[in-house]
N, C-alpha and C positions, 0 to 999 in steps of 0.2 A: 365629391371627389376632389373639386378646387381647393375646398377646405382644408380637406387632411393633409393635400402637400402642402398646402402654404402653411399650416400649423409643423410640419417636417420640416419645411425651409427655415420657419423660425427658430425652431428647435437643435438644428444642426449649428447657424448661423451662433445661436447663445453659446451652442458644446464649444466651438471649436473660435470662438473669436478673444483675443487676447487683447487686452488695452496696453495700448502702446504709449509710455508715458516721453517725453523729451520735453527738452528747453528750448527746444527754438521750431520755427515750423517754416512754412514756405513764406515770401515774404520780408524776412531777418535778412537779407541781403548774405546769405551761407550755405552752401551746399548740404542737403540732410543727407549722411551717407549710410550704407546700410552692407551687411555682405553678402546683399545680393547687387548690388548697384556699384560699389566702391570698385573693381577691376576695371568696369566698364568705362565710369567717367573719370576716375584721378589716372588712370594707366591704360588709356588709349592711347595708342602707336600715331593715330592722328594728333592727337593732341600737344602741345608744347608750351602747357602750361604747367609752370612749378606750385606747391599747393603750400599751405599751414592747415594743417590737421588738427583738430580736437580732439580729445579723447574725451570723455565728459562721465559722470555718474548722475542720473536724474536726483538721487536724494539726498547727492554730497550738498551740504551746507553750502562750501568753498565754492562750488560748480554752481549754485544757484545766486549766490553774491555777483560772482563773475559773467554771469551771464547777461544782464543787461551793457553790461561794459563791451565785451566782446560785438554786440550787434551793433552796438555806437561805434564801433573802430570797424566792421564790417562794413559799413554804410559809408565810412570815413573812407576807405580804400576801397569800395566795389569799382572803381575805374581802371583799377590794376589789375583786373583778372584776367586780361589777355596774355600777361606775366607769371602772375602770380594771383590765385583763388582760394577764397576761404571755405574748409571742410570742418563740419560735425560728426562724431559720430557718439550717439549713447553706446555706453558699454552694458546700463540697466537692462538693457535691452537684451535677453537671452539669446535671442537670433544672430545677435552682435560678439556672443562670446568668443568665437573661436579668433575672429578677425582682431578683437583686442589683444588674445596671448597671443597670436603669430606677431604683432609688437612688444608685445615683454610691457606693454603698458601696467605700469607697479603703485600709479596713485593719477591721482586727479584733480583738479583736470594737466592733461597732459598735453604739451602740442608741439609737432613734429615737422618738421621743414621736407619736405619730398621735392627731389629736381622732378624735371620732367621725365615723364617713362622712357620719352625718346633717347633720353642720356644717362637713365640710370634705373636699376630694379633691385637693388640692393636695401633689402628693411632692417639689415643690422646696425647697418652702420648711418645710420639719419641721425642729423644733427636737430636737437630741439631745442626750444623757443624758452626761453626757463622765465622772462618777464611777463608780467600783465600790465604794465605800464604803457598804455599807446603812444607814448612816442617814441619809447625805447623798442616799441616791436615794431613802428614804422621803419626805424634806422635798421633795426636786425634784418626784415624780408627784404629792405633796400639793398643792404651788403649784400646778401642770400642771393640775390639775384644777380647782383654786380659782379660778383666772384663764378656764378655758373659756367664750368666750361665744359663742352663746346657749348656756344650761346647758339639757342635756336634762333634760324634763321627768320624768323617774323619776330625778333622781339626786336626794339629798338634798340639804339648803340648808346650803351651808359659808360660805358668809359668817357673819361675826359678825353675834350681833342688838343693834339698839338699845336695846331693853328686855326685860327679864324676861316680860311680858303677851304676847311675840310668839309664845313658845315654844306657847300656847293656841288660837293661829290651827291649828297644824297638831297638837299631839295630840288625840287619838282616845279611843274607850274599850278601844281594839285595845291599847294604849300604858298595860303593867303600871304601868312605870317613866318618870318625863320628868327625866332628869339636865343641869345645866347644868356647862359649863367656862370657868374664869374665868382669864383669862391675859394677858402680856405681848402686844402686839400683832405683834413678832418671832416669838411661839411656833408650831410646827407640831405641839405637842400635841394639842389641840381639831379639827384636820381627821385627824388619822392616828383620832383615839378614835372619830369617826364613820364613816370609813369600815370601823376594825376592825368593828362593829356595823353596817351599812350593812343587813344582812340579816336582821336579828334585830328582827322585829315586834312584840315584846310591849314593847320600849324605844325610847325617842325621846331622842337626843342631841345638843345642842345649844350653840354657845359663845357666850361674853361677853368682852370684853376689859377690861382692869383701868378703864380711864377712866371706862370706862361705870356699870361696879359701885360704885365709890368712894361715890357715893352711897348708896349701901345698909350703908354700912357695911363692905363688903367689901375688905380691903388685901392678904390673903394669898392669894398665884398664884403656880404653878397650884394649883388647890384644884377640888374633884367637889362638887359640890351634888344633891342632893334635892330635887327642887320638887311639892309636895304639891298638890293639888287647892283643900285651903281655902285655898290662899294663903300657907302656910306653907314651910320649908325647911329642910332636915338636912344641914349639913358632913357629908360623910363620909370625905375624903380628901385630903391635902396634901403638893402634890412638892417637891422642891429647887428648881425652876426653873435647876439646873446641870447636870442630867444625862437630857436627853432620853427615853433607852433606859430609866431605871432608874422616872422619873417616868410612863413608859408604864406599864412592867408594874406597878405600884402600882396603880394605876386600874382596869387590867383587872381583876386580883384584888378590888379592891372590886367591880366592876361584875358580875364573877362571881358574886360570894358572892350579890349582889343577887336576880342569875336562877333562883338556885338555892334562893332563902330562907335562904339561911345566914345574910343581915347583915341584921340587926334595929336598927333605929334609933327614935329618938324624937325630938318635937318639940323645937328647939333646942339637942340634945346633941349634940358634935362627937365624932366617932370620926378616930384618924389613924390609918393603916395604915401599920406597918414598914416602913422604905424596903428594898427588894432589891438587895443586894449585888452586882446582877449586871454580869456586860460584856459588850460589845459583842457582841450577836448572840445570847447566851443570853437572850433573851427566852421568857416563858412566856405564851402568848395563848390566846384561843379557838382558834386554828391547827391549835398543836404539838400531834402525837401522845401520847398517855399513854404511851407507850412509848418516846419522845422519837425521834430521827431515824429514818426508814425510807428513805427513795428520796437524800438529797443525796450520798452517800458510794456510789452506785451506777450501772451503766453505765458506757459508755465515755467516757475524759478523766477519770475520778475520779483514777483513782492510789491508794494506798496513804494511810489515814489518817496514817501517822507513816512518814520514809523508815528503812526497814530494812536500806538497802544500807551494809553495812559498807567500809572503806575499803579493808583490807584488800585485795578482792576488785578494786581499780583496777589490778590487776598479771595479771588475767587477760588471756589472748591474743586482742588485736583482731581481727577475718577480713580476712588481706590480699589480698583479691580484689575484682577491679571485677566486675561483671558487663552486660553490651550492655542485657540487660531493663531494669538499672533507670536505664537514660539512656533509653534511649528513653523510658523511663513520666514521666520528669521532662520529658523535651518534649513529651511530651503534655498532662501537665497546664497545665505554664507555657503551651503554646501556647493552650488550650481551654479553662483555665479562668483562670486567673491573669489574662491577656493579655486576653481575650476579654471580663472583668469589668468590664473601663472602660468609664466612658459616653464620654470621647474621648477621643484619642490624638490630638496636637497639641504643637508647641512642642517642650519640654524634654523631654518624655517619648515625643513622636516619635524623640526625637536619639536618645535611649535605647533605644528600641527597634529602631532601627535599627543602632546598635552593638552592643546582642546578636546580632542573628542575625547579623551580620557577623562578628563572632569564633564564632558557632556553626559559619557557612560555610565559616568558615577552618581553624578545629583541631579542630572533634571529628571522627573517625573514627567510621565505622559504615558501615553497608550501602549500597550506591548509590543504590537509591530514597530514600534518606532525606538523602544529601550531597547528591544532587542537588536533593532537594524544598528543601530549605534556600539552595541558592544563589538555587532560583527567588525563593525571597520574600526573598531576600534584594534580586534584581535588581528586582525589585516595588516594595519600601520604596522603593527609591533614583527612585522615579517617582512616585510618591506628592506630590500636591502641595496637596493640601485637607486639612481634618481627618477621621480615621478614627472611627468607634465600635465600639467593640466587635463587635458581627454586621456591619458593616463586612470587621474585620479578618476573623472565621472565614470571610464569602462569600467574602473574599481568597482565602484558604489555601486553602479547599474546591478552588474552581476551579482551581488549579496542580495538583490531584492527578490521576495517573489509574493503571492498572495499574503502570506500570511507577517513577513517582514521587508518591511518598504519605509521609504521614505515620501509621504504625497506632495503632490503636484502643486496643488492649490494653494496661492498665495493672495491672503485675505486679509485683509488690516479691520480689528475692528476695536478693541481698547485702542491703538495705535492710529487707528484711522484719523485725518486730516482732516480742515476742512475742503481742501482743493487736494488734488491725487500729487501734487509735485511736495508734503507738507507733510509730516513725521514717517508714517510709512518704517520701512527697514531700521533706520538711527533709531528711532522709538523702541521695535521690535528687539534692535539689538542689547539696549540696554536694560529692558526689562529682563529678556534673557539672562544678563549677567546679575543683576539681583535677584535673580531668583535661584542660579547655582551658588551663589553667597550664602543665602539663605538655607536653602536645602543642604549644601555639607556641614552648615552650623548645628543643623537638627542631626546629624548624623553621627551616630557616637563612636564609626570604624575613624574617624577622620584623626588623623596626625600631623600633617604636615598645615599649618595654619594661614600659609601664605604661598600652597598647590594651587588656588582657586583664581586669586588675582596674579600670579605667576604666568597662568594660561591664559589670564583673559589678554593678558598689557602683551603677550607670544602673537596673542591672534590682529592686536590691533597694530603692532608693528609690520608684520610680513603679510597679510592678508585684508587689514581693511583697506579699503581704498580710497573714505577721503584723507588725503596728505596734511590738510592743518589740523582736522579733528585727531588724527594720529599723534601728532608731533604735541597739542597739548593733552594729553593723556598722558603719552610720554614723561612727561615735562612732571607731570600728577604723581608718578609710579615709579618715577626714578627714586622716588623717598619713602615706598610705601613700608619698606621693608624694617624698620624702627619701628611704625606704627603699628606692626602686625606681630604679635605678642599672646594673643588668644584666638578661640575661634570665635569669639563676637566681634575682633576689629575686624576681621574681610566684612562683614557687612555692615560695619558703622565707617571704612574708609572707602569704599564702592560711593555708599550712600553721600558720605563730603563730597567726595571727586564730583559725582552728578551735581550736586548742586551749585558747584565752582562751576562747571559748565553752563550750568542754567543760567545763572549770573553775567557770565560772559557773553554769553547769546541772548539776553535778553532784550531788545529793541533790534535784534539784525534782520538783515534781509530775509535770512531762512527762518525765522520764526514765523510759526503759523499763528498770525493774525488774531483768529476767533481763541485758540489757547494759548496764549501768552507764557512766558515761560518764568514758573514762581520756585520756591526756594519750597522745597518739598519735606514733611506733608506741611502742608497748610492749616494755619489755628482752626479752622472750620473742622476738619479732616481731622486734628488730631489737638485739642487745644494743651490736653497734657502733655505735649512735646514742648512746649514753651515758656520759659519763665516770665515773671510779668513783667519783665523790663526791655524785652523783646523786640526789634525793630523788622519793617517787611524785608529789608534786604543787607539785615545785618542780626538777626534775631538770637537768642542765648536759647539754647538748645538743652534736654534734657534727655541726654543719650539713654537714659535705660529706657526711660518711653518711646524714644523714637525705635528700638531698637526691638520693645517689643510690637509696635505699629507694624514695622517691615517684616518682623518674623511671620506675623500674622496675615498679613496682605501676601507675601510671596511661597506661603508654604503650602504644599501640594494637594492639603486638602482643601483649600479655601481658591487653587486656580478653578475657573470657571471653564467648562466643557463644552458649554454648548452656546452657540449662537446665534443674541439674542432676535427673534423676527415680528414680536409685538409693539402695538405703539409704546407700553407702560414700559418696558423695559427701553425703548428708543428714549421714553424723555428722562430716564433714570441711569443714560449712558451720559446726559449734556455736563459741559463742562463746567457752564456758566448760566444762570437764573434766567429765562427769558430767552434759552439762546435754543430750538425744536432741532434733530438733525431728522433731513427732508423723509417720509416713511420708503420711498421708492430707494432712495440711497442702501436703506440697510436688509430691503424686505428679500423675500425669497426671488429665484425663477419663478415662473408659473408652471414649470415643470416639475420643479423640486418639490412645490406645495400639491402639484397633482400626488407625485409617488408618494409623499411622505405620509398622507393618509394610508394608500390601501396598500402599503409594502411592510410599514410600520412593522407589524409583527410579525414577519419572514425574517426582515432583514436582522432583525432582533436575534431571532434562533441562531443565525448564521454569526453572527457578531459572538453569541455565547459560546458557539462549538469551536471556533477561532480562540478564544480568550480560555476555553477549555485545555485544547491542545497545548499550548503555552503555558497551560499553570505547572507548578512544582522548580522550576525558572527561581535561583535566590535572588530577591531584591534587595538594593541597596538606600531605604530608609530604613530611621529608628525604629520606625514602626511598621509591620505589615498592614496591619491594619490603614493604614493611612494609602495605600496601593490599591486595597480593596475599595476603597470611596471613591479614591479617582475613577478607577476602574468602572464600579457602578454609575458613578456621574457620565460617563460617556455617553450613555443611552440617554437622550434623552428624548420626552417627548416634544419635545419644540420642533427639533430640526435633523435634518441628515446629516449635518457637515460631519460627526467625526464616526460616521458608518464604514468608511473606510470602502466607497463603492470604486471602482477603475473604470479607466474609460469604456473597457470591454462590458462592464454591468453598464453602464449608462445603456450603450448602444444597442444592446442586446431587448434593457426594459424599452427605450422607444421602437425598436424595430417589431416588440409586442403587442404594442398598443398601437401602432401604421396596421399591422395586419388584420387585429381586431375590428379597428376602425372599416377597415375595406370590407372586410367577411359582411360586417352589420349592414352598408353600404348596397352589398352584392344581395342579401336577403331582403332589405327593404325593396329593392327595383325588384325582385322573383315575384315576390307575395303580393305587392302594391300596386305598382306602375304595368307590370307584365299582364297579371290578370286581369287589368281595367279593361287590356283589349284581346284578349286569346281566355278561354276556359281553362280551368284546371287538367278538367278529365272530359274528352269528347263524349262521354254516354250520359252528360250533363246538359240540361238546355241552356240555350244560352243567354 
């Protein structure tokens, strides 16, 4: 009986566990927010901490670049968070969606300045952080902070004081040390000094601006003063006033030395401290580790300190295989999350979305519950006469589904898979998706309109994708497309360029997945009569009819692949690269799925046919029927369940079959075995 439930425990624990992907974890010196946690700690009534908030997308390119940056300037300012604290939120994160459209968050990464909840609960009107430049977002939360009013009562006093006598109102005998800074009224010195120290009680820090001091004598800023009890005062330190970063860590270091008794000074004697050579971002503070970086260069979105991917290796051989999983998984996303993230759908971005699913409805091939879910919201949109929101849109979609037209759940990367979960994923998914509606309206002989296809695609990646630079060059790509689009063979010889102007671009970045490198597609391997012989790896002369029929071939509906794959021969005939095995646990089944998929096999078959039955008579929109019926019979396969089209309700139904079978066998072995070892069957038996 311990068995079966612990075979139930595992089994529940697989149905319902979701991998949760982010770039940062605990650790990263950042708050990981979530919507079930973010009311609690950014907007607790206790609290009177002002925040910078992340908005983040796990697979944006832009987001996984930036990410190791952000934990180096997290780590650079974790002293400030009695002020001011650093928030994450993935928006990949479906649990996460609702919380990202109640900010109208429209690209990524995005970051948001929040006062304290005690002074403010307003999410329209938040001012955001538009730099990634760490010293321009040190100055920006410094203003941010400077400007809050009413100032909570526990932060310290960052305005300038008017006189020297003021700094006596507030220290203490708690206060070893009471240091002034003395500065240009421009400087963001004197608030960064205090809040680095903001938590450090035995010192009190404090600034002046030059106007004020001038009277005293004082001409040289920035400059660290000493303010002694009898009234007296010790230069200790003097910056450039040209270099921000370098005139910080000067200070800190004297103000170090201070805490620690190392700087000895005397009435009237000026000590200067060597200025540091340093740049941008090598800052050495109360912060940084003695052992200097620990967490920024870790997790997932880091990447590879320095890229090691040699060029050479751009002549390995791309996988020319579509596979059905990872479209589906990209309309899943885009539908649920992408789509779903807007706080309204209105206007221009209506039209746009209306034209996606319009060319989704049109050419992509796939299972009938899914062409058919797609015309429904397609016939939907076209009724549509207010503006949407986002939980809008998904009650939309929800409601058009039912058994037999749905859109599923399961999102499974396996042409697109990575070799780390933060590594092609959704971008991959997306862009196969659009070569393959290129594709398929080129085979199409209703099709008119030659430049409908990338029309919708460049609609969808303006108002609906969400990494912001991946958008903006596409953009940049599509703003010209319309010259080059002339027949129906250029939407899929100018898709095809645009991708590989990308690949180009992104080739040695941070977001390039490592183990597949990003080559200029297809590849002489792949496809050598695409290439003339004078050809270079990333400059090569091209033979558009070949390549054009490579892509026709690769992305047309009878040659996507159905089912997936869970043997080793087909795992080492997925590798990207000679030599390179992907692990068999990575790609193999549940132990579950491989239980059902033997003895259900030919149930669920019936049930699939009488489903595909009802449906037929349905006009499809390729050249050929025939080529619907292939797909169609490709879906069965004997491999695997994935495109059986089973719902949670069949899951739970087959294992709560097989828990009771289990018990019943359970309950007869102990009658028959264990029972009559010590009791008789029948008393008129000896015993």
């Amino acid at each position: 009986m311990r068995a079966n439930i612990l075979i139930l425990a595992i089994c529940l624990t697989v149905c319902i566990s979701t991998d949760k992907i982010g770039l940062y974890r605990e650790g990263d010196s950042v708050n990981i927010l979530t919507s079930e946690n973010f009311t609690d700690i950014v907007c607790d009534k206790g609290k009177e901490s002002a925040w910078v908030i992340q908005f983040y997308n796990a697979w944006c390119g832009h987001c996984r670049r930036f990410a190791p940056k952000f934990k180096k300037f997290a780590k650079d300012v974790k002293g400030w968070s009695k002020v001011i604290s650093l928030g994450v939120v993935a928006c990949s994160d479906n649990t996460n969606t609702a919380l990202c459209r109640s900010y109208n968050i429209m690209a990524y990464p995005t970051m948001l300045l929040f006062p304290p909840c005690s002074t403010s609960n307003n999410k329209t009107n938040l001012e955001s952080l538009p730099t990634q430049d760490p010293k321009e977002m040190r100055a920006k939360m410094a203003s941010f902070v400077n400007e809050t009013i009413p100032t909570p009562p526990s932060w310290p006093k960052l305005k300038p004081l008017k006189s020297i006598d003021e700094i006596w109102e507030e220290a203490t005998a708690e206060h070893k040390h009471v240091l002034l800074i003395f500065e240009e009224p421009y400087s963001y010195l004197g608030l960064e000094l205090i809040l680095d120290y903001v938590n450090q009680k035995n010192i009190l820090i404090r600034r002046m601006l030059k106007e004020t001091v001038i009277k005293y004598g004082i001409s040289e800023v920035p400059s660290l003063y000493i303010v002694n009890k009898e009234g007296t005062y010790s230069h200790i330190a003097t910056g450039s006033g040209v270099n921000l970063d370098t005139d910080r860590t000067g200070f800190q270091m004297a103000i170090n030395l201070l805490l620690t008794n190392k700087f000895k000074t005397k009435d009237g004697q000026k000590f200067l401290l060597p200025q540091n050579k340093t740049t941008e971002g090598n800052v050495v503070n109360q912060n940084t580790d003695k052992k200097g970086e620990t967490h920024e260069n870790a997790g997932a979105g880091d990447g590879p300190e320095d890229n090691k991917v040699e060029d050479s290796k751009i002549n390995e051989i791309e996988r020319p295989r579509i596979y059905m999983q990872d479209l589906e998984s990209a309309l899943q996303v885009s539908f649920r999350q992408e789509i779903a993230l807007r706080k309204e759908i209105d206007g221009d971005n209506m039209i746009a979305l209306q034209n996606y699913v319009s060319v989704l409805s049109k050419y992509l091939p796939g299972r009938d519950e899914i062409k058919t879910f797609l015309q429904q919201v397609n016939d939907w949109l076209t009724t549509v006469s207010k503006p949407l929101s986002g939980g809008d849109w998904l009650h939309g979609i929800d409601g058009l589904q039912d058994e037999l037209v749905y859109l599923p759940d399961k999102v499974q990367w396996v042409g697109c898979k990575g070799s780390a979960a933060e590594y092609r994923g959704y971008p991959c998914s997306m862009w196969t998706l659009f070569h393959t509606l290129t594709v398929n309206a080129y085979l199409n002989e209703k099709v008119e309109d030659v430049k409908e296809v990338i029309h919708a695609i460049a609609g969808y990646m303006k108002y609906f994708f969400g990494c912001a630079e991946c958008t903006e060059n596409f953009l940049k790509m599509a703003a010209s497309a319309d010259k080059d689009l002339r027949k129906k063979k250029d939407m899929v010889i100018w898709l095809w360029s645009a991708h590989n102007k990308a690949n180009k671009r992104l080739h040695g970045d941070l977001s390039e997945d490592p183990e597949y490198p990003k080559i200029q597609f297809p590849s002489p391997e792949a496809c050598p009569k695409c290439y003339s012989a004078d050809s270079k790896p990333w400059n090569p002369t091209w033979k558009t009819d070949e390549v054009l029929r490579f892509l026709v071939e690769m992305y047309r509906a009878k040659n996507i692949i159905t089912s997936v794959p869970d043997d080793q021969a087909d795992l080492n005939r997925l590798s990207y690269r000679k030599g390179i095995k992907s692990p068999a646990e990575e790609k193999s089944l549940d132990w579950w799925e491989k239980r059902l998929r033997g003895q259900d096999l030919k149930k669920l078959r019936e049930i699939r046919e009488r489903k595909k039955n009802k449906l037929s008579g349905k006009s499809g929109y390729f050249k050929n029927e025939s080529v619907d019926k292939e797909v169609m019979s490709n879906h069965i396969s004997p491999r695997l369940r994935t495109n059986w089209s089973l719902s949670s309700v069949d899951l739970g139904m087959c294992m709560a079959f097989y828990v009771i079978c289990a018990i019943i066998v359970l309950m007869l072995y102990y009658h028959f075995t264990i029972r009559t070892k010590y009791k008789p069957i029948c008393k008129c038996l000896p015993v």
